[in-house]
Backbone as CSV, one residue per row, in Angstrom:
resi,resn,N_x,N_y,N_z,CA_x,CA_y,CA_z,C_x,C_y,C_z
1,UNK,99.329,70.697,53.763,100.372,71.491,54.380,101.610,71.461,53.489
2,UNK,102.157,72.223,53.318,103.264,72.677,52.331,104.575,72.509,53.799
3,UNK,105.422,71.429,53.362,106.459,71.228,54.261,107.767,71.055,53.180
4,UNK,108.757,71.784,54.087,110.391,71.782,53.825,110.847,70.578,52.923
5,UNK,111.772,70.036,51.916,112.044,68.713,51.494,113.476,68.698,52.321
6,UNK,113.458,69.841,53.241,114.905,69.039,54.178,114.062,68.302,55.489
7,UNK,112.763,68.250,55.888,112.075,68.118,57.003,112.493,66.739,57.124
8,UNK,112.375,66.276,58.305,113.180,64.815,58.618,111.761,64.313,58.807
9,UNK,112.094,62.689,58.270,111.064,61.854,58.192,111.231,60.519,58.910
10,UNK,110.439,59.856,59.293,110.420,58.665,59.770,109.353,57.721,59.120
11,UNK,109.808,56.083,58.766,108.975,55.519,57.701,108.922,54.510,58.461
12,UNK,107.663,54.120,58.786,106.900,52.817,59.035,106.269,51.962,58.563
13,UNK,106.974,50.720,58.269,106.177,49.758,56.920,105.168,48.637,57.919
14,UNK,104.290,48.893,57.480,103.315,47.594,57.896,103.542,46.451,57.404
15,UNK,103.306,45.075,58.036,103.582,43.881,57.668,102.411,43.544,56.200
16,UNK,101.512,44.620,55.836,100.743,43.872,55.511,100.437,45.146,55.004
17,UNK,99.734,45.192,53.524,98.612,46.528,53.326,97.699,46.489,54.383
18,UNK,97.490,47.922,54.013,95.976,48.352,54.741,94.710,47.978,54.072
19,UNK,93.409,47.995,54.870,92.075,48.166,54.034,91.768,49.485,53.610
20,UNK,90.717,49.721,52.653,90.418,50.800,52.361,89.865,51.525,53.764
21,UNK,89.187,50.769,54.651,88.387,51.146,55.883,89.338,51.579,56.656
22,UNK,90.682,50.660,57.098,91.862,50.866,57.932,92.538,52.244,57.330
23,UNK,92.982,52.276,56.062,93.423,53.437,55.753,92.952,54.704,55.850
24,UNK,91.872,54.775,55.621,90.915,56.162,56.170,91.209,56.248,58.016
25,UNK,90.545,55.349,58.289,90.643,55.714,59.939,92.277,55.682,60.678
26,UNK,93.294,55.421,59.657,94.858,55.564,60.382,95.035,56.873,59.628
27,UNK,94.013,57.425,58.466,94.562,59.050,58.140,94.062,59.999,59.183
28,UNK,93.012,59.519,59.635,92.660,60.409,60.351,93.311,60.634,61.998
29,UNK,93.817,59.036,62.483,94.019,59.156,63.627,95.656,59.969,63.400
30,UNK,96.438,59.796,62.411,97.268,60.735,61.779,97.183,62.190,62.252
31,UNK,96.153,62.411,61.089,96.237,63.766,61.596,95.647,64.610,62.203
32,UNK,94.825,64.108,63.097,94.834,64.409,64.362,95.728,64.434,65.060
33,UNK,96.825,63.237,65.461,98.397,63.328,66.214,99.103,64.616,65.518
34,UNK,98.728,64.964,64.043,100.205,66.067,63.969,99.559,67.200,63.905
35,UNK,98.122,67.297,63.892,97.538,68.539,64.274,98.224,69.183,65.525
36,UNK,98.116,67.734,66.495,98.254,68.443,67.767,99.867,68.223,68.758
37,UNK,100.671,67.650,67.491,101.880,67.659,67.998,102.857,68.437,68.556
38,UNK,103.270,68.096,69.493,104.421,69.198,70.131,105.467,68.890,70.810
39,UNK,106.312,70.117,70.780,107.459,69.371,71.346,108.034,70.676,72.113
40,UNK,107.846,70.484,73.227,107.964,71.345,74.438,107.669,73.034,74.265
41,UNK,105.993,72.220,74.230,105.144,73.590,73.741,105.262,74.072,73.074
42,UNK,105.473,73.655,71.769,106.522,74.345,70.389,105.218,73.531,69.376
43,UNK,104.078,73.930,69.009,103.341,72.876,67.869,104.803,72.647,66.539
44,UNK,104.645,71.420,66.103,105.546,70.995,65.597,104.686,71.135,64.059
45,UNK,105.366,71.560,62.658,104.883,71.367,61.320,104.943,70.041,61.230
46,UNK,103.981,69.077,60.878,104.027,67.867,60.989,103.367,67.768,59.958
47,UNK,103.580,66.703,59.105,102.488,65.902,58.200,103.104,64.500,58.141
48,UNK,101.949,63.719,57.535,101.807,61.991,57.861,100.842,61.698,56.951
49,UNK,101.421,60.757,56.169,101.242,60.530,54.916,101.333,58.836,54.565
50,UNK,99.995,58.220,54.297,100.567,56.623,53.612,100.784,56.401,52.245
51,UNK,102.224,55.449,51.945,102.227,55.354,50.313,101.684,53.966,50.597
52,UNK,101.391,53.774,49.432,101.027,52.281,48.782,100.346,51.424,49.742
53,UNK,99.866,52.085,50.617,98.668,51.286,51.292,99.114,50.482,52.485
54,UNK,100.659,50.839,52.345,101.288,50.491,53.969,102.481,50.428,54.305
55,UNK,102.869,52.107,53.970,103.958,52.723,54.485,103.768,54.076,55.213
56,UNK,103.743,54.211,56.582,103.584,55.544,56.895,104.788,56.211,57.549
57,UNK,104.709,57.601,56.825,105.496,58.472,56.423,105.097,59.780,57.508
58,UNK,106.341,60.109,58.154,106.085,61.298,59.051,106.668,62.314,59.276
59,UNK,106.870,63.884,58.634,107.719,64.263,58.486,107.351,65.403,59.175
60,UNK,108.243,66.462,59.664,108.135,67.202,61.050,109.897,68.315,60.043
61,UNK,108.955,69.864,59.897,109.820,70.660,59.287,110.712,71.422,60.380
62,UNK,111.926,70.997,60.714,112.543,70.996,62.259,112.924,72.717,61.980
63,UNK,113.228,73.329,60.780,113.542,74.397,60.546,112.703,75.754,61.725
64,UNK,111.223,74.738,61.677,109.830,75.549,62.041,110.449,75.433,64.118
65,UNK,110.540,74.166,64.161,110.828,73.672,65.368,110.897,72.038,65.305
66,UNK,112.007,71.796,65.814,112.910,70.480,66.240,112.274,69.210,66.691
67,UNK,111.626,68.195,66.373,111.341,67.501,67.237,112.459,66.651,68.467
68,UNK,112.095,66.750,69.406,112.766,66.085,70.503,112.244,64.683,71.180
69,UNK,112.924,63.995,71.963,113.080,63.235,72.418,111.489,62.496,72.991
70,UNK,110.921,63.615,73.677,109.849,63.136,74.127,108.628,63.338,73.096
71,UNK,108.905,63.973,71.790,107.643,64.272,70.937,108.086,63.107,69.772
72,UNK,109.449,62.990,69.688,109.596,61.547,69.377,109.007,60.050,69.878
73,UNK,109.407,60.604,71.385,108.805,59.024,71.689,107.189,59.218,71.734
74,UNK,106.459,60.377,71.860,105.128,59.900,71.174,104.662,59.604,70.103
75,UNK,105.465,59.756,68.957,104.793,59.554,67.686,105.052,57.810,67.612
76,UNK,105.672,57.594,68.396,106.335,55.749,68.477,105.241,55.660,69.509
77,UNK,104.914,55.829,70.514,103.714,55.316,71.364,102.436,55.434,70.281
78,UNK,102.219,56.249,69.637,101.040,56.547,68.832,101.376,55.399,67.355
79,UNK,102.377,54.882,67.392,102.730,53.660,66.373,102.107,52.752,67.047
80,UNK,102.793,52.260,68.190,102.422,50.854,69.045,100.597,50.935,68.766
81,UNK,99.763,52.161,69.284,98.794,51.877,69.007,97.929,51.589,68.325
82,UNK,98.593,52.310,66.845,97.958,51.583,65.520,98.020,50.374,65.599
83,UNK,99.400,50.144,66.081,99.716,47.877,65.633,98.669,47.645,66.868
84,UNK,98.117,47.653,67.842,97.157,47.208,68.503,95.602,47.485,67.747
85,UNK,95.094,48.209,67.562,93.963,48.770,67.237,94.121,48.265,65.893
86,UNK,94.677,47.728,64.652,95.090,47.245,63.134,95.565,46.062,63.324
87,UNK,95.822,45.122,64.094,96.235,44.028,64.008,97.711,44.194,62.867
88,UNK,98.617,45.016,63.478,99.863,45.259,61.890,101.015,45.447,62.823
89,UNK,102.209,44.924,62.638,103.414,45.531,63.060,104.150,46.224,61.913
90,UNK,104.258,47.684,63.050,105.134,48.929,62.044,106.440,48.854,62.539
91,UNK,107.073,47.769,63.352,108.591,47.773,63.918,109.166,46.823,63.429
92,UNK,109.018,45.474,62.446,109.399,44.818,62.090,110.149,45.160,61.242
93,UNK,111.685,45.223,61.670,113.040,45.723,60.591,113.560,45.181,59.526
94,UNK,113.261,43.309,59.784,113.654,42.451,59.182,112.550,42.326,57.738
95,UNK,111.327,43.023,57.728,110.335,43.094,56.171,111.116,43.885,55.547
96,UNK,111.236,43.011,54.417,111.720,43.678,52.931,110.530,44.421,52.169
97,UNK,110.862,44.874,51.448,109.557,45.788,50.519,110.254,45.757,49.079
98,UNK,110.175,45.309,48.603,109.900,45.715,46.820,109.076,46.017,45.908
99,UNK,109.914,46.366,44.642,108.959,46.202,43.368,108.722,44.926,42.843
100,UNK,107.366,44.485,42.176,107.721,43.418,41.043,106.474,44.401,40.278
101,UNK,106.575,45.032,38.955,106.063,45.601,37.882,105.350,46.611,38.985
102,UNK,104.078,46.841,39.087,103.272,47.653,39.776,102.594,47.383,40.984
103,UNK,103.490,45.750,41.725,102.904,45.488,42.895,104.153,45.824,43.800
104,UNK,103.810,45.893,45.371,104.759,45.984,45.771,105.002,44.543,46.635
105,UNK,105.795,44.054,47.155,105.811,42.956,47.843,106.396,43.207,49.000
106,UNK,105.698,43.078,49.953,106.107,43.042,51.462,107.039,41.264,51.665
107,UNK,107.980,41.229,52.334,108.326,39.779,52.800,109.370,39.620,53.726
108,UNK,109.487,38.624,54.209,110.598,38.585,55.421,111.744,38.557,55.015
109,UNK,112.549,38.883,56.248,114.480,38.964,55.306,114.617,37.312,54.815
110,UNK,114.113,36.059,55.462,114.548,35.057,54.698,113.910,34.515,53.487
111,UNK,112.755,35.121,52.958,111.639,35.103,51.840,112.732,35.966,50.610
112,UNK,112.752,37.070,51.426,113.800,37.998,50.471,114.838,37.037,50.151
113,UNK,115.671,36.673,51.233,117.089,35.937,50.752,116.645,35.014,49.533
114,UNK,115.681,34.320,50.150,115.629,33.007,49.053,115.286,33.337,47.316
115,UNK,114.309,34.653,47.279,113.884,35.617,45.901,114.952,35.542,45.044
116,UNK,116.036,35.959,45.916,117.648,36.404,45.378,118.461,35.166,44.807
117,UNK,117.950,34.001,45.829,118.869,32.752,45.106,118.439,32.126,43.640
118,UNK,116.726,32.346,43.847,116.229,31.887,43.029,116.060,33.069,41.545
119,UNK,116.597,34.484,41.964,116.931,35.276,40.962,115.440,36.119,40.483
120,UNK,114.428,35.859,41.527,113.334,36.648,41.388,113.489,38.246,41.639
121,UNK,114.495,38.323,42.463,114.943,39.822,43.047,116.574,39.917,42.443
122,UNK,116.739,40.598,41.614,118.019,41.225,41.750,118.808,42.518,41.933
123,UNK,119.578,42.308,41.452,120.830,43.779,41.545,119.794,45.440,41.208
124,UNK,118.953,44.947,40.141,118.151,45.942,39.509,116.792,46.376,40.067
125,UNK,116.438,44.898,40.779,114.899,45.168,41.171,114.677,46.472,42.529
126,UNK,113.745,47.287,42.327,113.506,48.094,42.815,113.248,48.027,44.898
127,UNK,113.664,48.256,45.457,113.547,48.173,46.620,113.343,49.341,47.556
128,UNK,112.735,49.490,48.832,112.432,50.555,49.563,113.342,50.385,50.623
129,UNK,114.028,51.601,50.627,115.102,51.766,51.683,114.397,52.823,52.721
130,UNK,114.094,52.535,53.669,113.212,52.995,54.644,113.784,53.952,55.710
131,UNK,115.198,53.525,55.701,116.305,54.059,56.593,116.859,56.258,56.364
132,UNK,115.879,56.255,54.739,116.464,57.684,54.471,115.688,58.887,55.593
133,UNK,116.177,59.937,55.975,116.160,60.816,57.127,115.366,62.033,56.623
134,UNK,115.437,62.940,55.474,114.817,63.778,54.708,113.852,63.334,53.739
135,UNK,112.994,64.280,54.080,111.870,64.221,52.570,112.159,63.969,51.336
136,UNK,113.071,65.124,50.721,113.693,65.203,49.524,114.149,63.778,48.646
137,UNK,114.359,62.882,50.120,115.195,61.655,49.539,113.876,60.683,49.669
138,UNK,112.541,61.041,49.999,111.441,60.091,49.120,111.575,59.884,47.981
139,UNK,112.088,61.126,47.205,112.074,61.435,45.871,112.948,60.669,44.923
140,UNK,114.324,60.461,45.825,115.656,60.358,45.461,115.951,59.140,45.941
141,UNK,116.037,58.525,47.038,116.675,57.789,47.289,115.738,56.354,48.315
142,UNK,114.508,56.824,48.442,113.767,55.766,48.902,113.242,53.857,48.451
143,UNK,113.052,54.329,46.832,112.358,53.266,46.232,113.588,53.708,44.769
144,UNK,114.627,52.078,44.949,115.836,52.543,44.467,116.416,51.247,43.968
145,UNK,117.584,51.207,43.036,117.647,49.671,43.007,118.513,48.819,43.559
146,UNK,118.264,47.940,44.218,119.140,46.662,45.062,120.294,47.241,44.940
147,UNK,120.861,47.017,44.175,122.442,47.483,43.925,123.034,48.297,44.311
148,UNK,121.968,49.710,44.612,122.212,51.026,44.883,121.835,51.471,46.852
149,UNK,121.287,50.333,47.281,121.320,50.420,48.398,121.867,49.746,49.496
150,UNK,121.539,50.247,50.515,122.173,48.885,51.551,122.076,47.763,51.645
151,UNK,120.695,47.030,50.863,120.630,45.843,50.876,121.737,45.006,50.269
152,UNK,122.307,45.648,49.285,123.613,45.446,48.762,124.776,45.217,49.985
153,UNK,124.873,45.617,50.698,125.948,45.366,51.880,125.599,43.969,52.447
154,UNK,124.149,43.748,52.594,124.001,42.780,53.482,123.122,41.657,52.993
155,UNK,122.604,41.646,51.280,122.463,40.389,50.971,123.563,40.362,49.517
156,UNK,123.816,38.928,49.607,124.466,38.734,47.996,123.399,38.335,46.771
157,UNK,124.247,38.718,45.459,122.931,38.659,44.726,123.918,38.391,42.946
């Protein structure tokens, strides 16, 4: 599906990669949900997308039609059920995500803190800011460096 790069997105990091087995069967239960998404009888342009084996990505071209409140809170009920059915939490705010060369590292905010003391993570190292609202800014502003994001506000380094 060919979608807007203003389409608003929502990013869900798993505590953990996926399997090759898990990842197939969360593409599909995917898109099936945005096949048949809607938002007050309005099918919504939807696509849902995993990077790196456990980040899912959901973006809905509001231009086409808006998602609302209640087609919101299903795509979050249809979260909860992956983390049941995957053994994974996609709400955990406090996982950090980085780069180190071509892996990515999932870890907790105090795993992170300690990276930083010990100078494994710095100012430069690449990090996923999960918080961006548009597509466009997968591109731009998602996977970015420490310095350049919020983590900068709220760890020292």
């Amino acid at each position: 599906m060919n979608i807007s790069e203003n389409s608003r997105v929502w990013i869900y990091q798993s505590d953990r990669p996926f399997t090759k087995e898990e990842e197939q069967a969360i593409k599909k239960i995917l898109n099936d949900f945005t096949t048949e998404w809607q938002a007050h009888g309005h099918a919504l342009a939807a696509l849902a997308e995993i990077y790196h084996h456990q980040f899912i990505v959901l973006s809905v071209d509001e231009q086409i039609a808006g998602a609302t409140g209640c087609s919101i809170d299903k795509s979050v009920h249809l979260m909860k059920e992956l983390e049941t059915k995957f053994n994974i939490n996609l709400f955990d705010r406090f996982r950090m995500a980085y780069k180190s060369g071509e892996d990515i590292i999932n870890c907790s905010r105090e795993e992170f803190e300690d990276r930083i003391k010990k100078g494994i993570v710095d100012g430069q190292t690449l990090v996923f800011n999960n918080l961006i609202s548009r597509r466009k800014e997968l591109e731009t502003s998602w996977n970015i460096p420490l310095a350049d994001s919020w983590h900068a506000k709220v760890f020292s380094f």
